[in-house]
mmCIF file as Biopython writes it, N, C-alpha, C and O atoms, coordinates in Angstrom:
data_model
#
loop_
_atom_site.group_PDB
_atom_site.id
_atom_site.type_symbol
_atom_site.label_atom_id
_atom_site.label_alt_id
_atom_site.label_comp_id
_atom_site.label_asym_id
_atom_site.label_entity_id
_atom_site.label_seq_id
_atom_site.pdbx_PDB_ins_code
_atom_site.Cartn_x
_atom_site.Cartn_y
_atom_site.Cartn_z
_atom_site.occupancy
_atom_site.B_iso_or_equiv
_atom_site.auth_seq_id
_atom_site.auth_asym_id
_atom_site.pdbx_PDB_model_num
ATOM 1   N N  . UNK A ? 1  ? 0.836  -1.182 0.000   1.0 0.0 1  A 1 
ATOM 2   C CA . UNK A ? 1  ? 0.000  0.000  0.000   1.0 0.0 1  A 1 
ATOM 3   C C  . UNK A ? 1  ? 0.882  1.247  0.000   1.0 0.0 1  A 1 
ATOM 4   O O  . UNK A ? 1  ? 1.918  1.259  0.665   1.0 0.0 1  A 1 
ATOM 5   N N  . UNK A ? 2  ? 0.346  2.704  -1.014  1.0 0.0 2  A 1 
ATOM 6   C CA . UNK A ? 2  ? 1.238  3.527  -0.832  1.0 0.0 2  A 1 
ATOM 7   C C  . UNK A ? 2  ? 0.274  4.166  -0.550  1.0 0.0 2  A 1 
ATOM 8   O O  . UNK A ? 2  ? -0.921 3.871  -0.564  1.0 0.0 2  A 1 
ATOM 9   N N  . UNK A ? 3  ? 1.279  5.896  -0.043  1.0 0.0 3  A 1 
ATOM 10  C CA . UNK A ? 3  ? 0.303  6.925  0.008   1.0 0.0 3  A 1 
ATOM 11  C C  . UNK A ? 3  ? 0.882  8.121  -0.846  1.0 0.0 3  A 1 
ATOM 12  O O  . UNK A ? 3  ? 2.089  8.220  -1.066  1.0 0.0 3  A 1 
ATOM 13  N N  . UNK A ? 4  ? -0.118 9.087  -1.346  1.0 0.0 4  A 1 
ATOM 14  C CA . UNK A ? 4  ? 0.330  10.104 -2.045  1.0 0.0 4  A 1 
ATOM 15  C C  . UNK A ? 4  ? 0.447  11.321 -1.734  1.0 0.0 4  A 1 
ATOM 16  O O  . UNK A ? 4  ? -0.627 11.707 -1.273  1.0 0.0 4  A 1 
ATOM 17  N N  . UNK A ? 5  ? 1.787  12.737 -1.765  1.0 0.0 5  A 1 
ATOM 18  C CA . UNK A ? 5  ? 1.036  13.799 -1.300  1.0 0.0 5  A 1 
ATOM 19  C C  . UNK A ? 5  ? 1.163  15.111 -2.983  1.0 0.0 5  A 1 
ATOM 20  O O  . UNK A ? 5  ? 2.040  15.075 -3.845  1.0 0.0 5  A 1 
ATOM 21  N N  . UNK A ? 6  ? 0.597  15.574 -2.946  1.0 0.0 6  A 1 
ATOM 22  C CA . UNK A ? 6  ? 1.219  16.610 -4.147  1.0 0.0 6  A 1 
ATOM 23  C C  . UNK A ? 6  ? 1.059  18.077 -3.715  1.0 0.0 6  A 1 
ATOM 24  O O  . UNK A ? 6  ? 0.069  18.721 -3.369  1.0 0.0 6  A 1 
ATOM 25  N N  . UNK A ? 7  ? 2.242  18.363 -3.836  1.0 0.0 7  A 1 
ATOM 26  C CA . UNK A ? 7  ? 2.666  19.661 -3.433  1.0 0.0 7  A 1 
ATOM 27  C C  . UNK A ? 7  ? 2.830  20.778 -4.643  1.0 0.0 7  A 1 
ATOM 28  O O  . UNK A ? 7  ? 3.307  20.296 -5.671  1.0 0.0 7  A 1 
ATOM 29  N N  . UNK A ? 8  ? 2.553  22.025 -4.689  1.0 0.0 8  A 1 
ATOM 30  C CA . UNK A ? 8  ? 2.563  23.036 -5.531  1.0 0.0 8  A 1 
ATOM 31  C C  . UNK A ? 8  ? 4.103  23.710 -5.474  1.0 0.0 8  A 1 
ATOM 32  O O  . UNK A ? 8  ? 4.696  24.157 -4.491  1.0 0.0 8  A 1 
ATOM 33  N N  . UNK A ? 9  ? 4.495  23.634 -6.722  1.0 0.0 9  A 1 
ATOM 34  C CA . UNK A ? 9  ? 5.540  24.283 -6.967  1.0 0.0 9  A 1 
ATOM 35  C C  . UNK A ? 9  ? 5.687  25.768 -7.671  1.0 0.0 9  A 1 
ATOM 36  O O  . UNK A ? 9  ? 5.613  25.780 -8.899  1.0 0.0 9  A 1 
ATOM 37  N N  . UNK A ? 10 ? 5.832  26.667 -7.179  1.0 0.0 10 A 1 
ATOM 38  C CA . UNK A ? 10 ? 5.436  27.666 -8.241  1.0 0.0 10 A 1 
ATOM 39  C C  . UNK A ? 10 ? 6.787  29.394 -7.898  1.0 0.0 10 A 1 
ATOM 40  O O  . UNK A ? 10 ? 7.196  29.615 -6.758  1.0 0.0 10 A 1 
ATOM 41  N N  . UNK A ? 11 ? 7.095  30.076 -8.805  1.0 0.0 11 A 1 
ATOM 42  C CA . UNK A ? 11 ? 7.257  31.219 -8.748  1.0 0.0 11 A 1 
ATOM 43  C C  . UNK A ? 11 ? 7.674  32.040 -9.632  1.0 0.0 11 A 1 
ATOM 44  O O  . UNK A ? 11 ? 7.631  31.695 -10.813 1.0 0.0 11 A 1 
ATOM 45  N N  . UNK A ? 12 ? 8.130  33.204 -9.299  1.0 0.0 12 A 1 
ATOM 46  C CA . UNK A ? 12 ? 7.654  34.179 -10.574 1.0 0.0 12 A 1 
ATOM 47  C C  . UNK A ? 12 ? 9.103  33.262 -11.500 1.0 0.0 12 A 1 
ATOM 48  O O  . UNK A ? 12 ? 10.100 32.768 -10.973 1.0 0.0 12 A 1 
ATOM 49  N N  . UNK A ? 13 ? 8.736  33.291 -13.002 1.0 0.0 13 A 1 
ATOM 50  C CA . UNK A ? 13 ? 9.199  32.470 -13.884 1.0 0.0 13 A 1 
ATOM 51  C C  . UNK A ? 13 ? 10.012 33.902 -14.761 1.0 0.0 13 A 1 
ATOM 52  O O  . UNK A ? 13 ? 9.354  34.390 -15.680 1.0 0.0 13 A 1 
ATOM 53  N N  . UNK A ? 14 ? 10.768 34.239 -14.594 1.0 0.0 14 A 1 
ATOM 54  C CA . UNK A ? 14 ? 11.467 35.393 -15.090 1.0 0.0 14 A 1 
ATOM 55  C C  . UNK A ? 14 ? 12.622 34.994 -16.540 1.0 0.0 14 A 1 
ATOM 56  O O  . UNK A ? 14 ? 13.767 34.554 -16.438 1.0 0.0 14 A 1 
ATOM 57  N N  . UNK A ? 15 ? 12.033 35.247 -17.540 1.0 0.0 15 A 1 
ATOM 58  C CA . UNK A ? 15 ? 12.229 34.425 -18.936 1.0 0.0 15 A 1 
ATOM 59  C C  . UNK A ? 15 ? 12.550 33.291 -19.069 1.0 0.0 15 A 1 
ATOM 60  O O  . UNK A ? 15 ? 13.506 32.627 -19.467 1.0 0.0 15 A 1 
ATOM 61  N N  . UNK A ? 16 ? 11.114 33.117 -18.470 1.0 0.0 16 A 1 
ATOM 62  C CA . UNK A ? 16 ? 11.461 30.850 -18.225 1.0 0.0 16 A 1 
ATOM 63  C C  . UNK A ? 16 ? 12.224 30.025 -17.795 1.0 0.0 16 A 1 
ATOM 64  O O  . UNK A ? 16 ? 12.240 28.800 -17.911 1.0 0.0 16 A 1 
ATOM 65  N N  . UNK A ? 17 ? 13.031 30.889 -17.158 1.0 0.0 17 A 1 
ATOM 66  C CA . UNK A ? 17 ? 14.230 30.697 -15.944 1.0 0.0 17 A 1 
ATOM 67  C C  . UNK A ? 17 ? 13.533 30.204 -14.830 1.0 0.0 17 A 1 
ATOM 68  O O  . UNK A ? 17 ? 12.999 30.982 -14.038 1.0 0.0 17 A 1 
ATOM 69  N N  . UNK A ? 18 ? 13.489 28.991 -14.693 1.0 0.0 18 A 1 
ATOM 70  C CA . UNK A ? 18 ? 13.314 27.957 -13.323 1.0 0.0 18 A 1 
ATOM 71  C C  . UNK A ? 18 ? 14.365 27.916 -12.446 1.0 0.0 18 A 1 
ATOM 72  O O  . UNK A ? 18 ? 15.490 27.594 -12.829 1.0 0.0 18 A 1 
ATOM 73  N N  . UNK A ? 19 ? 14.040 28.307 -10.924 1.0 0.0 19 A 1 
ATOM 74  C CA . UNK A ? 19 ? 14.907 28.039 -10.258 1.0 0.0 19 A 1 
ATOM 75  C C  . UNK A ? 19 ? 15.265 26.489 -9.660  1.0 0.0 19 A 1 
ATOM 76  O O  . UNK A ? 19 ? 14.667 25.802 -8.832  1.0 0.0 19 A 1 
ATOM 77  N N  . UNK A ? 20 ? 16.394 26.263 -10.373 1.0 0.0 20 A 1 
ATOM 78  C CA . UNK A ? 20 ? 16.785 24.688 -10.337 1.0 0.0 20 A 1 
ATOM 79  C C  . UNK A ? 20 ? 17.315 24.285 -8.950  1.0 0.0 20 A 1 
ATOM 80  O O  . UNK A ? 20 ? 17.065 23.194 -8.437  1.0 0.0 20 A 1 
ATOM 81  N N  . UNK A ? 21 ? 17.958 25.104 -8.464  1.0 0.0 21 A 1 
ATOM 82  C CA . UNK A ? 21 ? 18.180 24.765 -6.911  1.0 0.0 21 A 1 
ATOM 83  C C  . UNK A ? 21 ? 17.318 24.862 -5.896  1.0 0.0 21 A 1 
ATOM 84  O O  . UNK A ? 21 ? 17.477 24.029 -5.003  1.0 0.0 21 A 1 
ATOM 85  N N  . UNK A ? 22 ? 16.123 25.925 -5.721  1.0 0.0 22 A 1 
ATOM 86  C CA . UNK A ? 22 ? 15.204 25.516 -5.162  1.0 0.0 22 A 1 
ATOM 87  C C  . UNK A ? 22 ? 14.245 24.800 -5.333  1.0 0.0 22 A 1 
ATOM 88  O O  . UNK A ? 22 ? 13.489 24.647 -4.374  1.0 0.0 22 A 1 
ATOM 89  N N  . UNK A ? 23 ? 13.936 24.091 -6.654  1.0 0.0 23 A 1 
ATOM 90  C CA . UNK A ? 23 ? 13.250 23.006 -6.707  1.0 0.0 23 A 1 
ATOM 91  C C  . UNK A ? 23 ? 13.991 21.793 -6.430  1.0 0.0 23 A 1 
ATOM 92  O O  . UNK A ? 23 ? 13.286 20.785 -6.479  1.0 0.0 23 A 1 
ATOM 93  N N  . UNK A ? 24 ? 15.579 21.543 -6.069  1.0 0.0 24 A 1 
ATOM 94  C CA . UNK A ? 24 ? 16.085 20.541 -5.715  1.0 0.0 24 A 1 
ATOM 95  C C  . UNK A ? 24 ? 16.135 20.884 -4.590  1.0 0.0 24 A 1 
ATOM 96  O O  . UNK A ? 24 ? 16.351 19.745 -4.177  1.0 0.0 24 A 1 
ATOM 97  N N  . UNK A ? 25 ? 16.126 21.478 -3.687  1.0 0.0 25 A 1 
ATOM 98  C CA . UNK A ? 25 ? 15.700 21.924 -2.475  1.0 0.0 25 A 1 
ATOM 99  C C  . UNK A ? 25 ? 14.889 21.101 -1.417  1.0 0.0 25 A 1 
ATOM 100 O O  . UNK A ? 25 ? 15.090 20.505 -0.359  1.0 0.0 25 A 1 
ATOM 101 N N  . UNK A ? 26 ? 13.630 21.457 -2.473  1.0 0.0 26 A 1 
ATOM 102 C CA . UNK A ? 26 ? 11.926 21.067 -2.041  1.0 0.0 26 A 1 
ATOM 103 C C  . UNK A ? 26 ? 12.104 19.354 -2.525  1.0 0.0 26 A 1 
ATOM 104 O O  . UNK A ? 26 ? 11.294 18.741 -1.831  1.0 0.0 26 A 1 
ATOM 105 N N  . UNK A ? 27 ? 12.620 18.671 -3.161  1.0 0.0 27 A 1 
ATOM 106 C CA . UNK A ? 27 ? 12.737 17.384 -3.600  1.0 0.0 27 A 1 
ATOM 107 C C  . UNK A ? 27 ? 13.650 17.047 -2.090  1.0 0.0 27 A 1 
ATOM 108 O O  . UNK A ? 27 ? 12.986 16.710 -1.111  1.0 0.0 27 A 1 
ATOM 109 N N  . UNK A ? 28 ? 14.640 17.117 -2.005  1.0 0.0 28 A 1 
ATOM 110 C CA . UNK A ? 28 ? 15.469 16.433 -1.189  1.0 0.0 28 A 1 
ATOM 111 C C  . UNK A ? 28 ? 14.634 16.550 0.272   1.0 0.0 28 A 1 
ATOM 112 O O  . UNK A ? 28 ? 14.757 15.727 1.179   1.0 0.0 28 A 1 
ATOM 113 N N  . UNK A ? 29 ? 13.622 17.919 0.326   1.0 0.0 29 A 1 
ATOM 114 C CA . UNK A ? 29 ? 13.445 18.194 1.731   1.0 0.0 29 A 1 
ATOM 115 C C  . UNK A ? 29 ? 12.242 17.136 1.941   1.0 0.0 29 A 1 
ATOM 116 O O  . UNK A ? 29 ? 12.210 16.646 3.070   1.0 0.0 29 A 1 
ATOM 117 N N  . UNK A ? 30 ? 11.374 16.761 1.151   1.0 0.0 30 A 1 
ATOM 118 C CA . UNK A ? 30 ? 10.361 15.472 0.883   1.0 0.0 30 A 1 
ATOM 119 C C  . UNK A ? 30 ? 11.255 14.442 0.861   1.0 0.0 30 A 1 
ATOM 120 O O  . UNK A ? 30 ? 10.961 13.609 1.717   1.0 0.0 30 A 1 
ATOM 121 N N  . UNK A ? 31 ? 12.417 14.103 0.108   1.0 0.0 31 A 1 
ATOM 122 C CA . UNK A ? 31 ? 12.596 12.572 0.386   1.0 0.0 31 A 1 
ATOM 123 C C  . UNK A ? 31 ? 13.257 12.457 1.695   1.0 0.0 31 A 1 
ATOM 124 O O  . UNK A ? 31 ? 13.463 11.273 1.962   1.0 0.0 31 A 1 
ATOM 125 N N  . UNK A ? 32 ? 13.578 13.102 2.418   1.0 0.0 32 A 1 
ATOM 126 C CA . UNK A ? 32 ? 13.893 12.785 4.170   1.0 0.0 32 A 1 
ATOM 127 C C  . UNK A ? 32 ? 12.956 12.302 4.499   1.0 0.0 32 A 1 
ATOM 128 O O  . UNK A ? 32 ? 13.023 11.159 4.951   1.0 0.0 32 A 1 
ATOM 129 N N  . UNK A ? 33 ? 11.862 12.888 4.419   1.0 0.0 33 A 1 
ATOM 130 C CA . UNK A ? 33 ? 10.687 12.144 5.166   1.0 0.0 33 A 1 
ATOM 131 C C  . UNK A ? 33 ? 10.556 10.932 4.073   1.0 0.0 33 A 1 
ATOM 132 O O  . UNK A ? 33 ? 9.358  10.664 4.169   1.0 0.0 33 A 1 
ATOM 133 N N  . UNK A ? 34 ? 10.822 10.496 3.590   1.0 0.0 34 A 1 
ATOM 134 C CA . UNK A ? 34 ? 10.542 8.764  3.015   1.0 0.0 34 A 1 
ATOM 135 C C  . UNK A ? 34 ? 9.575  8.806  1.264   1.0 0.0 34 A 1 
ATOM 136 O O  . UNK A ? 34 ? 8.999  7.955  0.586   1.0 0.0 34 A 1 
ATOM 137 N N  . UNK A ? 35 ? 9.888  10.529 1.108   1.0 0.0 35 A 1 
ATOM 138 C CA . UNK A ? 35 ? 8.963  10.720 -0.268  1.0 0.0 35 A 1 
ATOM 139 C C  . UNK A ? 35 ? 9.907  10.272 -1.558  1.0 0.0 35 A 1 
ATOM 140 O O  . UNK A ? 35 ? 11.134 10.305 -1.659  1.0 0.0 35 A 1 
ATOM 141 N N  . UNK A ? 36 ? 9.000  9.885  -2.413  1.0 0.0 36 A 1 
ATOM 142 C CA . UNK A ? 36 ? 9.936  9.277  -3.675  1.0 0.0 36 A 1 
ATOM 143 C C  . UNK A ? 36 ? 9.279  10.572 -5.099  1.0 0.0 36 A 1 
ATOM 144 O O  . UNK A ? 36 ? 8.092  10.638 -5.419  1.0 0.0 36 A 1 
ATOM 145 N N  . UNK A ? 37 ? 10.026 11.155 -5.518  1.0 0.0 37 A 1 
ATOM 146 C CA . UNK A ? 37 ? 9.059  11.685 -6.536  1.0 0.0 37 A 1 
ATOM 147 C C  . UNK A ? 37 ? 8.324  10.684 -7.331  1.0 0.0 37 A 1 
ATOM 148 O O  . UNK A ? 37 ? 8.948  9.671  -7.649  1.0 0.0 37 A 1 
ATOM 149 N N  . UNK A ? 38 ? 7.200  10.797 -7.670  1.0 0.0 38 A 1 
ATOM 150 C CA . UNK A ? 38 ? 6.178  10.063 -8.857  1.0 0.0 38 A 1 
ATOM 151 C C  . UNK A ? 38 ? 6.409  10.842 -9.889  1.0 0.0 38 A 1 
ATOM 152 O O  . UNK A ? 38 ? 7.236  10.520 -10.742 1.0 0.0 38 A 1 
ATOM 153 N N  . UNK A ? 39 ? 5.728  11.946 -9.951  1.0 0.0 39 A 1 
ATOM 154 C CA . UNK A ? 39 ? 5.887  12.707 -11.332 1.0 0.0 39 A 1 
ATOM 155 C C  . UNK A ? 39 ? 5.684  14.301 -11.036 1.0 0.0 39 A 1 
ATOM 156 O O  . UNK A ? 39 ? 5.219  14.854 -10.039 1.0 0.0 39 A 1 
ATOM 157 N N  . UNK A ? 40 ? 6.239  14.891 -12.360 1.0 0.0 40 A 1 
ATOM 158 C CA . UNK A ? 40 ? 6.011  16.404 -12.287 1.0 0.0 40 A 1 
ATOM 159 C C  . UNK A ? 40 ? 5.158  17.009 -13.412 1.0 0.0 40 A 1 
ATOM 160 O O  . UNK A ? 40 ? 5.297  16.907 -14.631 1.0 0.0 40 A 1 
ATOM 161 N N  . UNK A ? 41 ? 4.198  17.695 -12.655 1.0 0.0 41 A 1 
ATOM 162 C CA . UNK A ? 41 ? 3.074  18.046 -13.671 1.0 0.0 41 A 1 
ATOM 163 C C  . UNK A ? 41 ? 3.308  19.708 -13.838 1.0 0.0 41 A 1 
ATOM 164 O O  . UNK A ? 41 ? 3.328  20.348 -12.786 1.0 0.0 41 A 1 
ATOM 165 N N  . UNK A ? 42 ? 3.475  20.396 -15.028 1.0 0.0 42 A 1 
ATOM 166 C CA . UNK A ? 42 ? 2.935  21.708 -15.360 1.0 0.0 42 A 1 
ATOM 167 C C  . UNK A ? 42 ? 1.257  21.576 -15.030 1.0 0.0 42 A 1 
ATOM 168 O O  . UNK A ? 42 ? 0.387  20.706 -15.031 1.0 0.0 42 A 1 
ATOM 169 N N  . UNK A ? 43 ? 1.406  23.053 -14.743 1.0 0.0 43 A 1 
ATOM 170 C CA . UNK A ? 43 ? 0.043  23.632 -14.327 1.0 0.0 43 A 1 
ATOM 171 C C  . UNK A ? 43 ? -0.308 24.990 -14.058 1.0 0.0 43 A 1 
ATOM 172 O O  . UNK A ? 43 ? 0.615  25.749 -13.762 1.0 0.0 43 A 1 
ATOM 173 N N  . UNK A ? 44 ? -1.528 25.458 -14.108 1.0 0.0 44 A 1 
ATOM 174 C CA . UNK A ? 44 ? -1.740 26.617 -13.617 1.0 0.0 44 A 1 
ATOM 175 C C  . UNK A ? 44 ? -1.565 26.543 -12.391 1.0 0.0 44 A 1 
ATOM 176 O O  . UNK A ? 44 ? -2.047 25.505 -11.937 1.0 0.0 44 A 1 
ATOM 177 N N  . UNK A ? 45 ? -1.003 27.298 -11.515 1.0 0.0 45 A 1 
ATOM 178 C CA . UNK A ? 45 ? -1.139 27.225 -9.985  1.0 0.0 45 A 1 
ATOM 179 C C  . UNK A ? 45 ? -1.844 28.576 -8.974  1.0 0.0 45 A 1 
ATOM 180 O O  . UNK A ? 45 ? -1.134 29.580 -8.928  1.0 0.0 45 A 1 
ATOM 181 N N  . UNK A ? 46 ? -2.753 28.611 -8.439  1.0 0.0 46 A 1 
ATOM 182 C CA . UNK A ? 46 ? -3.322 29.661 -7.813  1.0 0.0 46 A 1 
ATOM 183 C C  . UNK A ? 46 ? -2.683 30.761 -6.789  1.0 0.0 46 A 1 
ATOM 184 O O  . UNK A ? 46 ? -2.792 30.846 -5.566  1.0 0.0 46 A 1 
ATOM 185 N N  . UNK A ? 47 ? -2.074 31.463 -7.601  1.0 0.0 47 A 1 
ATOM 186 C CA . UNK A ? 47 ? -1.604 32.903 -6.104  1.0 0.0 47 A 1 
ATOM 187 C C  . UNK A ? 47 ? -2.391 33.003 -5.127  1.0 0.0 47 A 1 
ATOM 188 O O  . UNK A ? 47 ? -3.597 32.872 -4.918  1.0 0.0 47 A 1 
ATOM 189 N N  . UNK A ? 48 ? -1.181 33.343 -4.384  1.0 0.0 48 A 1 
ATOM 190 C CA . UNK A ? 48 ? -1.853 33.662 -3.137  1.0 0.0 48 A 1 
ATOM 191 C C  . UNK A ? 48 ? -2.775 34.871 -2.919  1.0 0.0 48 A 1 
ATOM 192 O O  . UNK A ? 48 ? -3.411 34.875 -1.865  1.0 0.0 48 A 1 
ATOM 193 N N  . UNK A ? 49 ? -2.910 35.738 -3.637  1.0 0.0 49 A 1 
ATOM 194 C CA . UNK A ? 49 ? -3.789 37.029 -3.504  1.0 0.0 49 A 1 
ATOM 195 C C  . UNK A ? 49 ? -3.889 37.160 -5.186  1.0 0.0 49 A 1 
ATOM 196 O O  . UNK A ? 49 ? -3.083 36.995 -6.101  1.0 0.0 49 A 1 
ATOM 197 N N  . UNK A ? 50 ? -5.314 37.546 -5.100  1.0 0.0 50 A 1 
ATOM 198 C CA . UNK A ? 50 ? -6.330 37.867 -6.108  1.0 0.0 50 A 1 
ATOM 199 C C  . UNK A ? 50 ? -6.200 36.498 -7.157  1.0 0.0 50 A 1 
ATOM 200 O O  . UNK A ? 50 ? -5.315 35.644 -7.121  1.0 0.0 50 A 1 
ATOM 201 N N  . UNK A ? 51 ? -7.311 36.568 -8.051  1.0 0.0 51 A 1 
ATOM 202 C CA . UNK A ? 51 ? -7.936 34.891 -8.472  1.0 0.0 51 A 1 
ATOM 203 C C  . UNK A ? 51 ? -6.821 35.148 -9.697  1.0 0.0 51 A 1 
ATOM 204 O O  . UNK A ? 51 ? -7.378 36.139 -10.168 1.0 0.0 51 A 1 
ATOM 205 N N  . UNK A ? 52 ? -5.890 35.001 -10.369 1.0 0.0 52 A 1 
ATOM 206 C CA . UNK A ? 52 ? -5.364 34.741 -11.231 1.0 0.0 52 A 1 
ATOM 207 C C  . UNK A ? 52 ? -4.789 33.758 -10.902 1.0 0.0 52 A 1 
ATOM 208 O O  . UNK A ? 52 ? -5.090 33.350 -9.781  1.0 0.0 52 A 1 
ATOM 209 N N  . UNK A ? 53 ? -3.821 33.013 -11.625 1.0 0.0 53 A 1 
ATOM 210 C CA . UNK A ? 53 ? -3.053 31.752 -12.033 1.0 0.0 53 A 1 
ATOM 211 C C  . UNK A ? 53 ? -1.936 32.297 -12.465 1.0 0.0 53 A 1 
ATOM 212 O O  . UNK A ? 53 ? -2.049 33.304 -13.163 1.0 0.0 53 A 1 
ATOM 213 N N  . UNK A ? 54 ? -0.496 31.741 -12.141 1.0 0.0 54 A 1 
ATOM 214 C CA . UNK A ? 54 ? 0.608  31.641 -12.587 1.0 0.0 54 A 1 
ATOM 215 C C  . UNK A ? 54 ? 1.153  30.190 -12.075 1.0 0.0 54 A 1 
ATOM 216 O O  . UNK A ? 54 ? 1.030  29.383 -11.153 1.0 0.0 54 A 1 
ATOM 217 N N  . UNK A ? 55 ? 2.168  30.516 -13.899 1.0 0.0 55 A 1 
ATOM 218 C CA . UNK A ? 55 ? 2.815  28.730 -14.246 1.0 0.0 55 A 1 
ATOM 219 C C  . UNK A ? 55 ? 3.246  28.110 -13.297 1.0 0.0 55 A 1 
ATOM 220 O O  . UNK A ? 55 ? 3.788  28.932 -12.559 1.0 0.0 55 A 1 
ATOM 221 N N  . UNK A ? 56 ? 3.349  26.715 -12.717 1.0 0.0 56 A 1 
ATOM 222 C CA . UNK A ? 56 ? 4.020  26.061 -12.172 1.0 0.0 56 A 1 
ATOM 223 C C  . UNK A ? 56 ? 3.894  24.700 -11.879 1.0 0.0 56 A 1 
ATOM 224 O O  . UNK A ? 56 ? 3.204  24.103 -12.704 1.0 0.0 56 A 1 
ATOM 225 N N  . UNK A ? 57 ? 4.276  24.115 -11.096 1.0 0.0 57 A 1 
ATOM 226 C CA . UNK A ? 57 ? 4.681  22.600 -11.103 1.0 0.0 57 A 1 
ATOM 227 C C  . UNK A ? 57 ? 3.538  22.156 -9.892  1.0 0.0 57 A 1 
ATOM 228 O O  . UNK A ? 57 ? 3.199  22.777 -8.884  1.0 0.0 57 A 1 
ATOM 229 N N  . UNK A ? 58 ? 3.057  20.725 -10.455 1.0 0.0 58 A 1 
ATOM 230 C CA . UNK A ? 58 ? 2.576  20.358 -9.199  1.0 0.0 58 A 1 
ATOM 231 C C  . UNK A ? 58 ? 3.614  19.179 -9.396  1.0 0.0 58 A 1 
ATOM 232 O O  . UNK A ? 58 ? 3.842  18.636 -10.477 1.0 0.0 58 A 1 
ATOM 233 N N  . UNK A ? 59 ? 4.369  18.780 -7.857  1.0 0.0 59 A 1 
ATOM 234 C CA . UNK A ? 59 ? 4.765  17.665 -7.590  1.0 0.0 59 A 1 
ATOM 235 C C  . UNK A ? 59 ? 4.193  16.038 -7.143  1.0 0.0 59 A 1 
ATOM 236 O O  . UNK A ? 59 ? 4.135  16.005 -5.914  1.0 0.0 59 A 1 
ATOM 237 N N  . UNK A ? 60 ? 3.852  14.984 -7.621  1.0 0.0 60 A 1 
ATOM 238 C CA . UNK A ? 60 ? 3.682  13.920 -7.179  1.0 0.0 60 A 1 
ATOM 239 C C  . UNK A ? 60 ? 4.434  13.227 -6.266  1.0 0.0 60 A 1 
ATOM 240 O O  . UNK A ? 60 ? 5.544  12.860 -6.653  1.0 0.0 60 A 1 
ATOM 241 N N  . UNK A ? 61 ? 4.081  12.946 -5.089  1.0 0.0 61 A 1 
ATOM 242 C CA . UNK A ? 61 ? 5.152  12.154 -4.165  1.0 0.0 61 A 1 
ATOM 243 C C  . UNK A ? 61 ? 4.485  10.914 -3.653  1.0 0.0 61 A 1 
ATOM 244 O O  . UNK A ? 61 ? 3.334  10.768 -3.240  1.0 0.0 61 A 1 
ATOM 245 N N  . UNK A ? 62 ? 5.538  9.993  -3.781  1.0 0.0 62 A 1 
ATOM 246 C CA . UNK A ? 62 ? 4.338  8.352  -2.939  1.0 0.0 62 A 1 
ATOM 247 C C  . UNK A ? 62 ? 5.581  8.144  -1.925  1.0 0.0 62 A 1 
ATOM 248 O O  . UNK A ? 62 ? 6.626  8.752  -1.696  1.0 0.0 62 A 1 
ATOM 249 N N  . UNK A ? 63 ? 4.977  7.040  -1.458  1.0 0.0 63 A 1 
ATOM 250 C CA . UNK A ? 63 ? 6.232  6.338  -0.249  1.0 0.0 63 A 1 
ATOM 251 C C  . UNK A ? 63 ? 5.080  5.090  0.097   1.0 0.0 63 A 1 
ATOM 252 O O  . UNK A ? 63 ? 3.864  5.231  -0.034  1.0 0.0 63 A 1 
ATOM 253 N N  . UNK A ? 64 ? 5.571  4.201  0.433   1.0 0.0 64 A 1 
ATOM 254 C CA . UNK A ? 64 ? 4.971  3.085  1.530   1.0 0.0 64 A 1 
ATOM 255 C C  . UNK A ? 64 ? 4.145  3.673  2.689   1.0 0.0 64 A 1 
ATOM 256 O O  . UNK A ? 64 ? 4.361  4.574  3.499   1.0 0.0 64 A 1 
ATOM 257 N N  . UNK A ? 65 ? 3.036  2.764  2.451   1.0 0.0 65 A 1 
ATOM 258 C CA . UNK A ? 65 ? 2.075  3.825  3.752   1.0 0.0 65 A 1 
ATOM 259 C C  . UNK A ? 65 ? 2.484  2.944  5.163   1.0 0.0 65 A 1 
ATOM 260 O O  . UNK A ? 65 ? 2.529  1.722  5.299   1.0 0.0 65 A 1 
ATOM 261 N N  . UNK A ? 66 ? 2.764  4.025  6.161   1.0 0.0 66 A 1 
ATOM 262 C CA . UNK A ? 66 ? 3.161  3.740  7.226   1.0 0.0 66 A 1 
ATOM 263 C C  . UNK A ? 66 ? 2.056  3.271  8.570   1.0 0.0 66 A 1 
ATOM 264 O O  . UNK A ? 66 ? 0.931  3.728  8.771   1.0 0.0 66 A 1 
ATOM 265 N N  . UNK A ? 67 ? 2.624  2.459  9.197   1.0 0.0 67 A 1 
ATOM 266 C CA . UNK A ? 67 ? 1.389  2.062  10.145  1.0 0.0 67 A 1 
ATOM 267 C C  . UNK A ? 67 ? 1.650  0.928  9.966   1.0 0.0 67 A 1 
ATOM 268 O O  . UNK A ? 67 ? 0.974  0.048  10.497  1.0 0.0 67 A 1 
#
């Protein structure tokens, strides 16, 4: 049995320049706790203030469900 969590990846994308170290960051800081990436999805992702959308990643993570 696994379990899944997916986390939002997102920020300002300044000529499609991804920040590659803080998304290896956020990966390593999930697999401590026992997360494996599944997959990485583009997406609209919801700001935090007012209803627009900007680009970004949702992350897939599984691991063995514990218990």
């Amino acid at each position: 049995m696994y379990e899944y969590k997916v986390v939002s990846f997102r920020e300002s994308l300044i000529g499609d320049a991804l920040d590659g170290g803080k998304l290896e960051k956020t990966l390593n800081k999930h697999a401590e706790d026992g997360w494996a990436l599944k997959a990485i999805t583009s997406a609209d992702v919801k700001g935090r203030v007012g209803p627009g959308a900007v680009d970004g990643l949702l992350l897939t993570f599984e691991r063995p469900r514990q218990g």
